[in-house]
C-alpha positions in Angstrom: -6.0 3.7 -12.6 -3.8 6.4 -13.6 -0.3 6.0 -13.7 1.8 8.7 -13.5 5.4 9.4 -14.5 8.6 10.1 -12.4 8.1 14.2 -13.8 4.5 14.7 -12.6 4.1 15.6 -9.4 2.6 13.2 -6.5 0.6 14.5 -3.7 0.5 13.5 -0.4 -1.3 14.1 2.7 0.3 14.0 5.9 -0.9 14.6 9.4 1.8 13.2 11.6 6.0 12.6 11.4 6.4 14.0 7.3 5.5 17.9 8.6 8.9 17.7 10.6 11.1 19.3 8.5 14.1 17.1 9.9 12.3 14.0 8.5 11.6 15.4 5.5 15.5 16.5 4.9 16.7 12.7 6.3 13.9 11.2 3.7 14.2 13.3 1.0 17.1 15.3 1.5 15.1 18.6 1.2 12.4 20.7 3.2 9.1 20.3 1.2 6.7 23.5 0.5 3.3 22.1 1.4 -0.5 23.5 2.1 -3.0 23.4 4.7 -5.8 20.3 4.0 -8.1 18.0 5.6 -9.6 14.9 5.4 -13.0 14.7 6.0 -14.6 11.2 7.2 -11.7 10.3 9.3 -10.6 10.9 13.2 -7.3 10.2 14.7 -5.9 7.2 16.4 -3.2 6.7 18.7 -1.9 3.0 18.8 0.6 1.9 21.4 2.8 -0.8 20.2 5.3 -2.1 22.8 5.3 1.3 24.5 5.8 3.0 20.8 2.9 5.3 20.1 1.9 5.2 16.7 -0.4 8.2 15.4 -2.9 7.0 12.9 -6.4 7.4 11.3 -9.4 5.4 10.9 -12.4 6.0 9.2 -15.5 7.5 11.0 -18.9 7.4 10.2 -19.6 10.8 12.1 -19.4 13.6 9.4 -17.9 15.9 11.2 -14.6 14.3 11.9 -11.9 15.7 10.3 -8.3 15.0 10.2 -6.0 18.5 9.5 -2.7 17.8 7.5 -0.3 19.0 5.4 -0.5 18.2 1.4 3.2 18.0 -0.2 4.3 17.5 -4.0 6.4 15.2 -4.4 8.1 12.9 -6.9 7.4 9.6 -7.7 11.2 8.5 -6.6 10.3 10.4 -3.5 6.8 8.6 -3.2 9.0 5.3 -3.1 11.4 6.2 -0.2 8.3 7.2 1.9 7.0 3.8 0.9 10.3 2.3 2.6 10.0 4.2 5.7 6.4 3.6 6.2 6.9 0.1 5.6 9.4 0.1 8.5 7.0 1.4 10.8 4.1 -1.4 9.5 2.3 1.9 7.9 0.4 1.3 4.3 -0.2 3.5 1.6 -4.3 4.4 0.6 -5.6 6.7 -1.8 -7.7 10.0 -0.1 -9.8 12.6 -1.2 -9.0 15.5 0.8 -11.6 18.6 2.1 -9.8 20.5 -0.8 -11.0 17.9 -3.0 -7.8 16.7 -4.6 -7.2 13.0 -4.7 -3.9 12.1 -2.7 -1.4 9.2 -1.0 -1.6 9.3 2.6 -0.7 6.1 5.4 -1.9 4.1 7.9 -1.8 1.0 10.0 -3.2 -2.2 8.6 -6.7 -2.2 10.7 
C-alpha cells in the first residue's frame, strides 16, 4: 500500500453531505474545488436510523448502477478530520475506483 505524505494531495469521492459548501468550511475551514465523477458498481442507499436518514451506498451487481459524486483534493490532515466526522455518524472509510478511473477515499455505513 502506498503511503502518502501530508504534501501530496488525497482524493476523495463524495456523493452526499461533503458537496455542501457549509460543511466543507465547518470541516475544513475552506470551500474545496472539486470535479464531476462516478462510481460505477454501486447504487444508493437511504438508511433510517432512529428517524435520522443516513444516505449511503452499497455495492450492486447490476452494471449499470452508478453513483454521481464530487471528487475533492485534499490533504492528509484534512483526510483525518473527515475521518472524525464520519466516525461520528458510524460512517467508514474504503478505497474506490471511480468511472474516471482514479483510485480514491470515499465512506459508508458498516453493512
Amino acid at each position: 500500500m502506498h503511503v502518502m505524505t501530508a504534501d501530496r494531495a488525497v482524493l476523495l469521492f463524495s456523493y452526499g453531505n461533503l458537496q455542501q459548501k457549509e460543511l466543507q468550511v465547518a470541516i475544513f475551514g475552506r470551500e474545496l474545488a472539486g470535479r464531476k465523477d462516478a462510481l460505477p458498481g454501486y447504487a444508493r442507499a437511504i438508511t433510517d436510523v432512529g428517524n435520522v436518514l443516513y444516505y449511503d451506498i452499497e455495492a450492486s451487481s447490476d452494471p449499470e448502477n452508478v453513483v454521481s459524486g464530487t471528487l475533492f483534493e485534499i490533504t492528509e490532515e484534512e483526510l483525518a478530520a473527515v475521518d472524525i466526522y464520519e466516525k461520528g455518524r458510524e460512517y467508514h472509510r474504503i478505497s474506490v475506483t471511480l468511472q474516471s478511473g482514479v483510485q480514491a477515499w470515499a465512506y459508508r455505513r458498516p453493512q
